[in-house]
N, CA, C and O atoms as a GROMACS GRO file, in nm:
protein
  320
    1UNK      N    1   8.110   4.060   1.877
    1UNK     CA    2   8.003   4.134   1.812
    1UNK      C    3   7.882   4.043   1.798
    1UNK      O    4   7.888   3.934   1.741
    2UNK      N    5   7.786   4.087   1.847
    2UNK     CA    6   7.644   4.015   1.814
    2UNK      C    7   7.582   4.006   1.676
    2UNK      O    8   7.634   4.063   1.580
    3UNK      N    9   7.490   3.946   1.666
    3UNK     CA   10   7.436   3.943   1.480
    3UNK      C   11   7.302   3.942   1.493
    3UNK      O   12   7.256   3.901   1.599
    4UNK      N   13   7.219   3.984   1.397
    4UNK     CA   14   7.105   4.004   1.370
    4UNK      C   15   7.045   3.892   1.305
    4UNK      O   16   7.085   3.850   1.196
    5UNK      N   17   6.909   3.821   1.395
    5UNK     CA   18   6.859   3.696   1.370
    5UNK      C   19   6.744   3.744   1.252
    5UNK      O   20   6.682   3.850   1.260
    6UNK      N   21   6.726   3.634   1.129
    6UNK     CA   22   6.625   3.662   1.032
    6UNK      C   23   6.480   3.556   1.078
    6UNK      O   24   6.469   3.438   1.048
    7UNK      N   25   6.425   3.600   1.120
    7UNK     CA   26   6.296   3.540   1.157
    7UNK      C   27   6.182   3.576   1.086
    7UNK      O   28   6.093   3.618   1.159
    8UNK      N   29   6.163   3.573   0.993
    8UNK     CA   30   6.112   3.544   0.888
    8UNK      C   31   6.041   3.413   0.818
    8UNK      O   32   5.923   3.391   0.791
    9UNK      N   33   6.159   3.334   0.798
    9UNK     CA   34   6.091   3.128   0.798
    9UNK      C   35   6.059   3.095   0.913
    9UNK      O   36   6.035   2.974   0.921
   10UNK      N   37   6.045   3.171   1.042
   10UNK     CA   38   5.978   3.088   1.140
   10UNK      C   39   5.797   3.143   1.126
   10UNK      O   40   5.696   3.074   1.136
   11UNK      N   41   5.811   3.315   1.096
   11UNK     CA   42   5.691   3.384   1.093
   11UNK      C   43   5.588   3.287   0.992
   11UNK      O   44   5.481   3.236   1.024
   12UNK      N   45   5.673   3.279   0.835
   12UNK     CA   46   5.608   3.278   0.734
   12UNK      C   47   5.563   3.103   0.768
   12UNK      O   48   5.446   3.073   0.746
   13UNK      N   49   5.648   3.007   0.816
   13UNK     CA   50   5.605   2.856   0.890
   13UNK      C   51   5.483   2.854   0.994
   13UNK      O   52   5.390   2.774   0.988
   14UNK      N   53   5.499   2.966   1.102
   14UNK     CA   54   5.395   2.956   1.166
   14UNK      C   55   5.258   2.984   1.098
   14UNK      O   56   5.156   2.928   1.137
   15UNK      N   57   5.260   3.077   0.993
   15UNK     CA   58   5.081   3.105   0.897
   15UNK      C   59   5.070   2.983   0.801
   15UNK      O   60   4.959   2.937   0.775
   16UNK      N   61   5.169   2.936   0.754
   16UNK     CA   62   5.184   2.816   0.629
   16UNK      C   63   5.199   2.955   0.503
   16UNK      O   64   5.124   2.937   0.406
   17UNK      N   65   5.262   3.052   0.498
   17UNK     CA   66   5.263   3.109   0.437
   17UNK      C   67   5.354   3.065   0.300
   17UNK      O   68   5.469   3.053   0.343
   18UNK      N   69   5.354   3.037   0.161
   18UNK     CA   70   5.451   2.998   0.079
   18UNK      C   71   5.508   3.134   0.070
   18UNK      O   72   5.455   3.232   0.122
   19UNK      N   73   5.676   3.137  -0.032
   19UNK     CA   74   5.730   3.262  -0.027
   19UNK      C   75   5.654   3.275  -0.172
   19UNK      O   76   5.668   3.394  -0.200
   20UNK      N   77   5.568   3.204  -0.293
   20UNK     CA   78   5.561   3.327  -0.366
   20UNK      C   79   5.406   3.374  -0.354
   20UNK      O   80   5.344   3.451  -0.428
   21UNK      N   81   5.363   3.304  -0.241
   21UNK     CA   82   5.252   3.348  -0.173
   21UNK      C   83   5.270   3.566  -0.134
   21UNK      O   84   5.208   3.661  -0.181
   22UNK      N   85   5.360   3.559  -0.051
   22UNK     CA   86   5.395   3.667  -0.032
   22UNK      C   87   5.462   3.747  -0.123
   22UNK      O   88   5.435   3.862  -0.157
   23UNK      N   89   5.555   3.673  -0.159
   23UNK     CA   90   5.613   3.798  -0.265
   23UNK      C   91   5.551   3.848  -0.338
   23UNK      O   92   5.600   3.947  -0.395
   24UNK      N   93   5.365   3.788  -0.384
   24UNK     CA   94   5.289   3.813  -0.504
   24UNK      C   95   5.229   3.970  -0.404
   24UNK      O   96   5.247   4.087  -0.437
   25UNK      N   97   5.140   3.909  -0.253
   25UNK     CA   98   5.107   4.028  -0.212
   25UNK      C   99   5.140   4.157  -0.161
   25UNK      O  100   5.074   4.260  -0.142
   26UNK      N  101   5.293   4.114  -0.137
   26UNK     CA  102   5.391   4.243  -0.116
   26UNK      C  103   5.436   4.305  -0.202
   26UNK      O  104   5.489   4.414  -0.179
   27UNK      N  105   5.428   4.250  -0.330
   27UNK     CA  106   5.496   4.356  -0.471
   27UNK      C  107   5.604   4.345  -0.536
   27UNK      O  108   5.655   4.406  -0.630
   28UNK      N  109   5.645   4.219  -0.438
   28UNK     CA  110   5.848   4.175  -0.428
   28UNK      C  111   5.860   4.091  -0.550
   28UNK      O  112   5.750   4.063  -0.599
   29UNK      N  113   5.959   4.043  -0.610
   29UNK     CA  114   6.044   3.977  -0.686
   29UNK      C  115   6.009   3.855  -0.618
   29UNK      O  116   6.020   3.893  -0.502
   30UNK      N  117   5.978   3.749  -0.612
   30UNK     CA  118   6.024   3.630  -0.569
   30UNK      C  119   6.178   3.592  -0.561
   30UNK      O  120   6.195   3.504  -0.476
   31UNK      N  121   6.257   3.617  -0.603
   31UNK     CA  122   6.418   3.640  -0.580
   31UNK      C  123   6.417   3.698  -0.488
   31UNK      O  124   6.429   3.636  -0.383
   32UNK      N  125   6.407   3.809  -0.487
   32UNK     CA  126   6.397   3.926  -0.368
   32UNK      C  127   6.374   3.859  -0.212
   32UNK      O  128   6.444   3.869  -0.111
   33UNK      N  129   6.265   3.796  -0.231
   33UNK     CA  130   6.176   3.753  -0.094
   33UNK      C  131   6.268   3.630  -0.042
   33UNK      O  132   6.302   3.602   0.073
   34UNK      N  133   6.297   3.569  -0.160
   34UNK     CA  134   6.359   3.406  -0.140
   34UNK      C  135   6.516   3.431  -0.106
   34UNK      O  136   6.583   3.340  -0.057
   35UNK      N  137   6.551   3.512  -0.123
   35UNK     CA  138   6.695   3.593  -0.086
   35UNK      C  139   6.696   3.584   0.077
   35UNK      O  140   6.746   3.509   0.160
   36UNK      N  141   6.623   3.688   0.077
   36UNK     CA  142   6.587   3.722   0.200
   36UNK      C  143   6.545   3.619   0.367
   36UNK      O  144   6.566   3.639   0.486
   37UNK      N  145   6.473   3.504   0.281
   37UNK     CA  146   6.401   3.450   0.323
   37UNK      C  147   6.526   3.319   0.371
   37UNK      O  148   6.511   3.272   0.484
   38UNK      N  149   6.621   3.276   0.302
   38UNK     CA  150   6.730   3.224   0.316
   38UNK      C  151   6.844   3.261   0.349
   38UNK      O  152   6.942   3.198   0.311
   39UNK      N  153   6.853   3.367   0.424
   39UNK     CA  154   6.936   3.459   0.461
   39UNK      C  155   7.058   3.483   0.397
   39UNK      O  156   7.171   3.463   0.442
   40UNK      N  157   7.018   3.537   0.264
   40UNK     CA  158   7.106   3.514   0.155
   40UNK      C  159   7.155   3.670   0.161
   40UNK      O  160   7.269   3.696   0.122
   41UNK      N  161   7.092   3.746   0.196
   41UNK     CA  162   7.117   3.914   0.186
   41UNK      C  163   7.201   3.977   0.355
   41UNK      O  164   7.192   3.950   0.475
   42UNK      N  165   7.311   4.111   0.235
   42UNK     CA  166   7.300   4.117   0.384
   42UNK      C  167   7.311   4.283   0.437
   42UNK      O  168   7.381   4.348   0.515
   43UNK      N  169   7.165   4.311   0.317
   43UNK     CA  170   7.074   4.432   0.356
   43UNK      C  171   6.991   4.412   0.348
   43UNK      O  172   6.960   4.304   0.299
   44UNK      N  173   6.887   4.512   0.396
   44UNK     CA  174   6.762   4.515   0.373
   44UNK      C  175   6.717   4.626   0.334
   44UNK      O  176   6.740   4.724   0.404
   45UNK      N  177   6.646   4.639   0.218
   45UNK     CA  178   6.601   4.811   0.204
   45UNK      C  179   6.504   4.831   0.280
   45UNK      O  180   6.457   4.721   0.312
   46UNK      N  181   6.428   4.946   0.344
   46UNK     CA  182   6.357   5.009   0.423
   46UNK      C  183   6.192   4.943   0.362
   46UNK      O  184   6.104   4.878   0.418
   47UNK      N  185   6.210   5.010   0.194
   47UNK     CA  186   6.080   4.983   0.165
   47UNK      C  187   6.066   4.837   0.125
   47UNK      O  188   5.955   4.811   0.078
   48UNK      N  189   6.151   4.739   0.134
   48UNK     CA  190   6.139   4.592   0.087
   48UNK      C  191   6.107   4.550   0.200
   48UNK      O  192   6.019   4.466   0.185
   49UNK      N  193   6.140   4.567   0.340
   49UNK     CA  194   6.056   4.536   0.463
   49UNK      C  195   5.966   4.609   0.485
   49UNK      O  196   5.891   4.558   0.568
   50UNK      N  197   5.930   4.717   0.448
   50UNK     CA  198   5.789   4.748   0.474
   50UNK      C  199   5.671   4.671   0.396
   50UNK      O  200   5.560   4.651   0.445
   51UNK      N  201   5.706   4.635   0.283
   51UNK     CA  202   5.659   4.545   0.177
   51UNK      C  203   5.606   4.406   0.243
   51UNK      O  204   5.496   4.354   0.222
   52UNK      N  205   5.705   4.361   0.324
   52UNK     CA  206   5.716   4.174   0.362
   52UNK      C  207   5.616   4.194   0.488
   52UNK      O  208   5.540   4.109   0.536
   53UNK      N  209   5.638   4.344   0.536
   53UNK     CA  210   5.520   4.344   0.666
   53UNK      C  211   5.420   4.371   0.629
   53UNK      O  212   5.332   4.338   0.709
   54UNK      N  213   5.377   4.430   0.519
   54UNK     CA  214   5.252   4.501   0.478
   54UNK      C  215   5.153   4.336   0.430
   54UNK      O  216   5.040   4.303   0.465
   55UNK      N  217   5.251   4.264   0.340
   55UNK     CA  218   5.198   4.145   0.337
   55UNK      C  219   5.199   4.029   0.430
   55UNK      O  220   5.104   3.952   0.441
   56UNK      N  221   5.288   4.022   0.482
   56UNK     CA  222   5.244   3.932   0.618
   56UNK      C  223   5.060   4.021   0.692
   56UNK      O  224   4.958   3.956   0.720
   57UNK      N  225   5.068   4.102   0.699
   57UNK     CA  226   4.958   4.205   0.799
   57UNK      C  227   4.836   4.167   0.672
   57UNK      O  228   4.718   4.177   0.708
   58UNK      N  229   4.854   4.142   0.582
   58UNK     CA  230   4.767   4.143   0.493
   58UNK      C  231   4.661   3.994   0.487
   58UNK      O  232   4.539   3.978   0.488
   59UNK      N  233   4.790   3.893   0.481
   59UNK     CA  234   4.783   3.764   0.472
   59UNK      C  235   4.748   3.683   0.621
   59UNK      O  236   4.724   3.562   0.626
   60UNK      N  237   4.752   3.768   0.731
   60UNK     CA  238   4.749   3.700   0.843
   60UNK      C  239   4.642   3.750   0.951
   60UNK      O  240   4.595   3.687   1.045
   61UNK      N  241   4.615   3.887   0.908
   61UNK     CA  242   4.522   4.013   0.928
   61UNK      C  243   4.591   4.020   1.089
   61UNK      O  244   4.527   4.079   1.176
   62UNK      N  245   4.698   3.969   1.116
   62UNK     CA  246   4.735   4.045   1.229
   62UNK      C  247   4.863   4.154   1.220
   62UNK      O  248   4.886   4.164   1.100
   63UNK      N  249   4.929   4.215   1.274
   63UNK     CA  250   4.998   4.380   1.291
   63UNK      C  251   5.119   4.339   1.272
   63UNK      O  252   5.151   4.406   1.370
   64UNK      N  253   5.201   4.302   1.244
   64UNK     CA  254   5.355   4.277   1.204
   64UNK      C  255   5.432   4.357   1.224
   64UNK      O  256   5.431   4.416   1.116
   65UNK      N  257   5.544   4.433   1.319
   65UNK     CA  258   5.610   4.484   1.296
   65UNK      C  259   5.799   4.441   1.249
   65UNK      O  260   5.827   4.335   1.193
   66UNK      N  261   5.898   4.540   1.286
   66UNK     CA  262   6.010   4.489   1.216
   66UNK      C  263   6.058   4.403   1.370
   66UNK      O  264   6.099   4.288   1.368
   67UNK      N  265   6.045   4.464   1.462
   67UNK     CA  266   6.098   4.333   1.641
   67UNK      C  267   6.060   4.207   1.566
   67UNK      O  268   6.152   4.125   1.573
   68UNK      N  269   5.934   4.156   1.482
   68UNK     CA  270   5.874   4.027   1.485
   68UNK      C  271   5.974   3.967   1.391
   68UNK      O  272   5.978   3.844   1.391
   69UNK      N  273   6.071   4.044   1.296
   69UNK     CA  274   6.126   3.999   1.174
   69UNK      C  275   6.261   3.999   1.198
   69UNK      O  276   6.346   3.917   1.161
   70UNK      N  277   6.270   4.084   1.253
   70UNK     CA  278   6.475   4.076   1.269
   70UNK      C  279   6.488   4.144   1.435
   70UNK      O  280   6.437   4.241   1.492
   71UNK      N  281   6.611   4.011   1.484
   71UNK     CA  282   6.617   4.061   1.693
   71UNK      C  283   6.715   4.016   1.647
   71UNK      O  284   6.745   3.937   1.557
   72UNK      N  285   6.789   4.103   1.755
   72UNK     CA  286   6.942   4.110   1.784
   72UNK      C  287   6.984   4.031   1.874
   72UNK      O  288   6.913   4.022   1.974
   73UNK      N  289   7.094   3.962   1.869
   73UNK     CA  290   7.155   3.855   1.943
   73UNK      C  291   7.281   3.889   1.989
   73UNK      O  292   7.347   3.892   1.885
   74UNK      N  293   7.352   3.914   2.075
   74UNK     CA  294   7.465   3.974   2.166
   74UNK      C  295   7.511   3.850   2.129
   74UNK      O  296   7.458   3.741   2.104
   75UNK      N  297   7.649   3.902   2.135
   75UNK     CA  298   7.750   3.798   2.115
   75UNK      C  299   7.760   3.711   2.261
   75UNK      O  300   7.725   3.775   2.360
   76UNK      N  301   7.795   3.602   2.278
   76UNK     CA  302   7.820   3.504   2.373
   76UNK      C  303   7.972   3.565   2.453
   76UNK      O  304   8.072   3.620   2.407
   77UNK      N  305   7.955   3.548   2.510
   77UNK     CA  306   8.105   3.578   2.655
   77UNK      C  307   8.167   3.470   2.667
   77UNK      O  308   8.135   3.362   2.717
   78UNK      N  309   8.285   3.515   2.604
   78UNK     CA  310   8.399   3.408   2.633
   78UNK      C  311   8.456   3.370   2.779
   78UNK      O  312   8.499   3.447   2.865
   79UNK      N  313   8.445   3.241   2.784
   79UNK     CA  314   8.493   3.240   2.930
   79UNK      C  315   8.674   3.170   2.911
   79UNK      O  316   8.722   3.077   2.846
   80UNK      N  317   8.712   3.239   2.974
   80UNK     CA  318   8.915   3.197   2.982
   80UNK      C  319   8.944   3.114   3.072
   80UNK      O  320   9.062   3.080   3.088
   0.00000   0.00000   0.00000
């Protein structure tokens, strides 16, 4: 089974973004964000990522969608 990569600390590293930088302009908990952000969770609500994109898009003035935040990784093939 493959797993879902959190790319997120690479996004928020590439702007120099801090997390309570964002969590202030997205509306989030700083728990919330820092959860998240440490891949401490292992959901996501709909509107708590619309939140982290609305402020990334805010903070970076470029378009963020969810591909930029979470990609799927296929599991590796065992070789016998």
């Amino acid at each position: 089974m493959g797993q879902i990569k959190n790319l997120l600390p690479e996004v928020m590293g590439r702007h120099r973004i801090k997390q309570t930088e964002l969590a202030e302009v997205a509306g989030l908990r700083y728990a919330t964000l820092n959860a998240l952000y440490n891949g401490q969770t292992k959901r996501v609500d709909y509107l708590t990522l619309a939140a982290i994109l609305g402020g990334l898009n805010t903070l970076t003035g470029q378009n963020y969608g969810v591909a930029d935040l979470l990609v799927y990784e296929p599991a590796q093939a065992s070789v016998d």
